[in-house]
ROTOR-290268 format. One record per atom (N, C-alpha, C, CB): residue number from 1; residue in one letter; x, z, y. Coordinates in steps of 0.1 Angstrom, whole numbers, always signed. Glycine has a CB too. Example, Ala and Ser with C-alpha at 12.3 -4.5 7.8 and 13.67 -1.06 7.14 Angstrom:
2
pos  code  u  w  v
1  A  +132  +78  -57
1  A  +123  +78  -45
1  A  +132  +78  -33
1  A  +113  +90  -45
2  S  +128  +71  -22
2  S  +137  +71  -11
2  S  +129  +79  +0
2  S  +141  +57  -6
END
This chain:
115
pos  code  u  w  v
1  X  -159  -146  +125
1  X  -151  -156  +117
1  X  -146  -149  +104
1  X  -140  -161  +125
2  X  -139  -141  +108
2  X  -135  -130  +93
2  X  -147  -130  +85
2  X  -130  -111  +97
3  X  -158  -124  +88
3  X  -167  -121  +79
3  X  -174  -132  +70
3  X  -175  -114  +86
4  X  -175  -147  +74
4  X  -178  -156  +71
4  X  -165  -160  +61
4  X  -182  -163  +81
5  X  -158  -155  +63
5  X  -144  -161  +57
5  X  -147  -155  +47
5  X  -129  -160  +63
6  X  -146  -142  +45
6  X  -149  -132  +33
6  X  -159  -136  +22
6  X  -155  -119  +39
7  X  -171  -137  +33
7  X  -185  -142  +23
7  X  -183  -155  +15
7  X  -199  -145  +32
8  X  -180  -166  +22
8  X  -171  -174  +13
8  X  -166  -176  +3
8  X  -164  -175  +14
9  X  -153  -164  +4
9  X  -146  -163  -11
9  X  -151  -157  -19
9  X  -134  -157  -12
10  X  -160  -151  -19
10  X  -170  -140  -31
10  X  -178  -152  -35
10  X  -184  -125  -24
11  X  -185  -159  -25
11  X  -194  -171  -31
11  X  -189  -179  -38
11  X  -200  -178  -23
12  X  -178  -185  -38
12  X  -166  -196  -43
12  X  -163  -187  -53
12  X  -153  -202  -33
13  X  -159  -177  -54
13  X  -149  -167  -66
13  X  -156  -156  -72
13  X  -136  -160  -60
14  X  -168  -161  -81
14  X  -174  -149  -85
14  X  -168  -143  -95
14  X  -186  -150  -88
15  X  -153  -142  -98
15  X  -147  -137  -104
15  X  -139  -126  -96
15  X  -140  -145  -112
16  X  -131  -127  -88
16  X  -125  -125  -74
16  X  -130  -108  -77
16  X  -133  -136  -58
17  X  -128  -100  -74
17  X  -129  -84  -71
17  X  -117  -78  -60
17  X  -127  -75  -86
18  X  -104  -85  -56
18  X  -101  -79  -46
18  X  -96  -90  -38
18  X  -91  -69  -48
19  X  -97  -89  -24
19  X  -91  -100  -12
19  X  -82  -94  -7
19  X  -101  -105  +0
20  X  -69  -98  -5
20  X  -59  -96  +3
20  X  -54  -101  +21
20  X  -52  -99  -6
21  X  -54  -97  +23
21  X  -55  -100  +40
21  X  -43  -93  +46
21  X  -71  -94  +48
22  X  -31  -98  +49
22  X  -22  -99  +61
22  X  -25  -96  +73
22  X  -19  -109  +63
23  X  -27  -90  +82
23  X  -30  -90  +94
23  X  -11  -86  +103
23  X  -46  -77  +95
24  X  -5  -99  +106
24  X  +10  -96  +110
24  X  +12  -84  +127
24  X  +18  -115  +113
25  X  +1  -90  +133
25  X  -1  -82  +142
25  X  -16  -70  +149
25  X  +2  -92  +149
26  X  -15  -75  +139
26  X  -34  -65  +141
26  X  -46  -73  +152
26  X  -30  -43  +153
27  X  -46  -84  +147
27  X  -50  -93  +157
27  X  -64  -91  +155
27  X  -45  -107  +155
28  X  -64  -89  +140
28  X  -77  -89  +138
28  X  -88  -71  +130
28  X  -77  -102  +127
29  X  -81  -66  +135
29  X  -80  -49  +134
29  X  -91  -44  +134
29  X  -74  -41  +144
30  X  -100  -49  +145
30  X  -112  -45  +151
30  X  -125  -50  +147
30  X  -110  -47  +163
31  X  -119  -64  +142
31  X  -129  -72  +135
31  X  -127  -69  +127
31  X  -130  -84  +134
32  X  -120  -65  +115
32  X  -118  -57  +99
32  X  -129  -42  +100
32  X  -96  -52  +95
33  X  -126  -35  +111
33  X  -134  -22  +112
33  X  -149  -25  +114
33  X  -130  -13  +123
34  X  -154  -36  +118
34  X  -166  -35  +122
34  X  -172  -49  +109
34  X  -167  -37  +141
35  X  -168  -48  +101
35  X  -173  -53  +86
35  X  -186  -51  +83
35  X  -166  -47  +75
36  X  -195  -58  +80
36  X  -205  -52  +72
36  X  -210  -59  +62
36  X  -214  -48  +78
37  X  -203  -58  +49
37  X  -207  -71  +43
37  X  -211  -61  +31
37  X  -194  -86  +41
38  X  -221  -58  +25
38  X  -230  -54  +15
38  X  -223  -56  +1
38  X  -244  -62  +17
39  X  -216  -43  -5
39  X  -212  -45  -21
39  X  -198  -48  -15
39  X  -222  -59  -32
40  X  -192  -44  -3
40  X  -180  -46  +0
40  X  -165  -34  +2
40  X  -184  -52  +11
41  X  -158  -28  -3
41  X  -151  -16  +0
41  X  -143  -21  +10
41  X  -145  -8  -11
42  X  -139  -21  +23
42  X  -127  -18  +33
42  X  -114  -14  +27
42  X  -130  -6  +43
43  X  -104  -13  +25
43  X  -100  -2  +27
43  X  -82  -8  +34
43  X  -103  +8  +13
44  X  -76  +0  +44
44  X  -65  -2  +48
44  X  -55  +1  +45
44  X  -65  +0  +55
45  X  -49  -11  +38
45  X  -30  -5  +30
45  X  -25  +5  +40
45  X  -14  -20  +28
46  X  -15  +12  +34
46  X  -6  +19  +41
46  X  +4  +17  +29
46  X  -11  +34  +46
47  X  +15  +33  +30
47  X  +28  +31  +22
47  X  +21  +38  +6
47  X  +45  +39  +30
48  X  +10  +45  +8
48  X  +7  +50  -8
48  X  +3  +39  -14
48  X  -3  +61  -10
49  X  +11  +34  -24
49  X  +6  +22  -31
49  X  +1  +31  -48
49  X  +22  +8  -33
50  X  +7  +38  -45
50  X  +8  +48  -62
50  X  -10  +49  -60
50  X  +19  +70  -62
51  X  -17  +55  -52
51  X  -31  +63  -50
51  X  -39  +48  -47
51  X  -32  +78  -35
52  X  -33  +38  -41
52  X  -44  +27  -37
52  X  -43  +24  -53
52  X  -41  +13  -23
53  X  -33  +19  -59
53  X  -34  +14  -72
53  X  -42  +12  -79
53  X  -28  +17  -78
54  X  -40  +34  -84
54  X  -51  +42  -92
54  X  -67  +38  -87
54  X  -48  +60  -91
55  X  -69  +37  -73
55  X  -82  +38  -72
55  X  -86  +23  -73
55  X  -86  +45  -60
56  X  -83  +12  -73
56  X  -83  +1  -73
56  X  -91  -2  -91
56  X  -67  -3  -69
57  X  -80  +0  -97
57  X  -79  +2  -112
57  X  -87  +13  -124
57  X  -65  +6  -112
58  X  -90  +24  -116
58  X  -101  +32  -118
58  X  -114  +37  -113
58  X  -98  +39  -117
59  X  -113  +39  -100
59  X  -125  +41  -91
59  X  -132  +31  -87
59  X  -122  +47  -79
60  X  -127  +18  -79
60  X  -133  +4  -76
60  X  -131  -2  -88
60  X  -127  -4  -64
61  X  -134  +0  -101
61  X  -127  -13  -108
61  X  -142  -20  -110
61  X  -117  -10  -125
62  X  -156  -17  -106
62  X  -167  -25  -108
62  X  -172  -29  -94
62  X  -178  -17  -115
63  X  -161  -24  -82
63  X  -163  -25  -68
63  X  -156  -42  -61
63  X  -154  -9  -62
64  X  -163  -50  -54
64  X  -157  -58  -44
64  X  -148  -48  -34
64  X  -170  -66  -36
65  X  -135  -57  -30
65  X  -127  -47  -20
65  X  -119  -57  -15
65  X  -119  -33  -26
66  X  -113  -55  +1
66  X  -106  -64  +10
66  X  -98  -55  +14
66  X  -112  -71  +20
67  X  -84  -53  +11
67  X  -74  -51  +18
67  X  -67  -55  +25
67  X  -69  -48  +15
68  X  -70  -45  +39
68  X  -65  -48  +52
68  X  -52  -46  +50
68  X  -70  -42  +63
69  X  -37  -57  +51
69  X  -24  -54  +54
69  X  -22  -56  +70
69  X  -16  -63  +46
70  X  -19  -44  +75
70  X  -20  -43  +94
70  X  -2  -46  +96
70  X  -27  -22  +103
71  X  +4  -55  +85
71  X  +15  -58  +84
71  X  +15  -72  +81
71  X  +20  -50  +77
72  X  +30  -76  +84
72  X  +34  -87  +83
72  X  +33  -92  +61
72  X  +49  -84  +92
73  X  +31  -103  +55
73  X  +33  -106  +43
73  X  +45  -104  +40
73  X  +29  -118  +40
74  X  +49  -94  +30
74  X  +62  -96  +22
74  X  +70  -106  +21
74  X  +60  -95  +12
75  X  +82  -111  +20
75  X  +87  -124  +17
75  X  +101  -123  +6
75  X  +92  -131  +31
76  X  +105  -132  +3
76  X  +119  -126  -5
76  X  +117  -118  -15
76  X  +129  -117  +3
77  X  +129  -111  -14
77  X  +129  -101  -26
77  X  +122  -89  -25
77  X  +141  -96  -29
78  X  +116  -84  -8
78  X  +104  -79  -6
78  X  +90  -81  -12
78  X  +103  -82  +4
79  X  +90  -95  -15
79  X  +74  -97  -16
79  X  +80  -98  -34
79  X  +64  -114  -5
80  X  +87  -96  -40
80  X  +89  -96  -56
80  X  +92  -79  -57
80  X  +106  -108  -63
81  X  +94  -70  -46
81  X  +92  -57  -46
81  X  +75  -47  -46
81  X  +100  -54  -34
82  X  +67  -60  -40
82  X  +57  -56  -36
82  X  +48  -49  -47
82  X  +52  -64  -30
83  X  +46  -33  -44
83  X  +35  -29  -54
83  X  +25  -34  -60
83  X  +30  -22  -49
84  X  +18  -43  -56
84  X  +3  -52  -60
84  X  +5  -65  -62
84  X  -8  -53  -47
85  X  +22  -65  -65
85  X  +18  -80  -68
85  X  +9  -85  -76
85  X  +28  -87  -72
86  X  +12  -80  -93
86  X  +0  -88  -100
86  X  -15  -84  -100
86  X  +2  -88  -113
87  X  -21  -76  -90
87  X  -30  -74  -89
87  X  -33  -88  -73
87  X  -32  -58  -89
88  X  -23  -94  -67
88  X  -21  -104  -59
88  X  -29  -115  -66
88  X  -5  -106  -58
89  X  -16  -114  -74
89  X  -22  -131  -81
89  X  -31  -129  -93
89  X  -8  -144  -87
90  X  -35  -121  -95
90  X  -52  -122  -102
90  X  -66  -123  -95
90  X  -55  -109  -109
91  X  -56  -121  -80
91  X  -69  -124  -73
91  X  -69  -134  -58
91  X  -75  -108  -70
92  X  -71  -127  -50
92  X  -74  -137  -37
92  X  -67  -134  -27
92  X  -86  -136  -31
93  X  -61  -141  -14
93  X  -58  -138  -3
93  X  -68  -148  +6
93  X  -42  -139  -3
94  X  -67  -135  +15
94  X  -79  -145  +31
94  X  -66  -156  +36
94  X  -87  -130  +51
95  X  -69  -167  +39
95  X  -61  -172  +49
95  X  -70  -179  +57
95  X  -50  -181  +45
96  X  -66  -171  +71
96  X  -75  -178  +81
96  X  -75  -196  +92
96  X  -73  -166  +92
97  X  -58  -197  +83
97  X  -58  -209  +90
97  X  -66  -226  +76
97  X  -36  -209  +94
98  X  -69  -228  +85
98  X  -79  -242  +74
98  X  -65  -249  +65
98  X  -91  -261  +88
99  X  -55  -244  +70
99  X  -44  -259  +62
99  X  -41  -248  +49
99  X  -22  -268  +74
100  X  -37  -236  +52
100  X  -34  -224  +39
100  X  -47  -225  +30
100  X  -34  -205  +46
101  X  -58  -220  +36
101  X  -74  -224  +28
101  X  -72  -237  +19
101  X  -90  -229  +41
102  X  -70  -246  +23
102  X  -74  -264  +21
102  X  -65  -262  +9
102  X  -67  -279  +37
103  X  -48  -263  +13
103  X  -38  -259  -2
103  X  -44  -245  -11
103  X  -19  -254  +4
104  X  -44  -237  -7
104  X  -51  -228  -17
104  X  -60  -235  -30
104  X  -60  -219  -8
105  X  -73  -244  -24
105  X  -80  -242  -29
105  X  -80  -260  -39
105  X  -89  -235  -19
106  X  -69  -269  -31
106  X  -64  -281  -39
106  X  -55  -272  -53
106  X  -52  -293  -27
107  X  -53  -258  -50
107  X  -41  -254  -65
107  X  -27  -258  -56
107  X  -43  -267  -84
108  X  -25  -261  -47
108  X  -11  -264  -40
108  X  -3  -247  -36
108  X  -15  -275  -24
109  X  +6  -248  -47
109  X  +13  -230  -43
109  X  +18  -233  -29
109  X  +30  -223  -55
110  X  +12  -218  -24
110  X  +17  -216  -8
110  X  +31  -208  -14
110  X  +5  -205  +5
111  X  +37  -215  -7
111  X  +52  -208  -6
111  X  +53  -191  -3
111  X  +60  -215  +8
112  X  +59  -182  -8
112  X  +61  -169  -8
112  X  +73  -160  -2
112  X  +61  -167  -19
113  X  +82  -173  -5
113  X  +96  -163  -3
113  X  +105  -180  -1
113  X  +102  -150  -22
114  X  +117  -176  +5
114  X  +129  -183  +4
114  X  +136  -188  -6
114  X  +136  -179  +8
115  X  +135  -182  -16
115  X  +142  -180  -26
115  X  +145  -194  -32
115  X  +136  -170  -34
END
């Protein structure tokens, strides 16, 4: 299912160069490791945002890439803290549920924060 989901958004967004993906409980951990989607980089956030940045921005900048968050989405003044925001909204997030997809793709903003 992930992987279809992925291929998808490349097909639909041939502008698109990074996918963002939430994973709150690592539900889907195992299915992110066993990826194989051709012209695709993996790679799994952690807390270095400084070194994913740079390579994002330098190293992958002609590269497709899906970052795995094996964490919950930011919210609040958390998710207005978040390193990648505008590399966020220049690009894509996976949502695996069809009603997040469906608004996403009507242009209906998914809510972010409380605020």
């Amino acid at each position: 299912m992930l992987e279809n989901k992925i291929k998808e958004i490349l097909q639909r967004n041939q502008d698109i160069r990074i996918i963002f993906f939430f994973d709150t409980n690592k539900s889907r951990y195992e299915e992110f490791q066993n990826l194989k989607i051709e012209n695709l980089e993996k790679i799994e956030v952690d807390e270095k945002y400084f070194s994913l940045k740079n390579r994002l921005e330098y190293e992958l900048i002609d590269q497709k890439v899906i970052l795995y968050h094996p964490f919950k989405k930011p919210v609040g003044v958390e998710w207005h803290k978040y390193p990648l925001l505008g590399l966020y909204y220049a690009n894509k997030e996976l949502l695996l549920d069809d009603v997040g997809e469906f608004m996403r793709n009507m242009a209906y903003p998914i809510p972010t924060s409380n605020l």
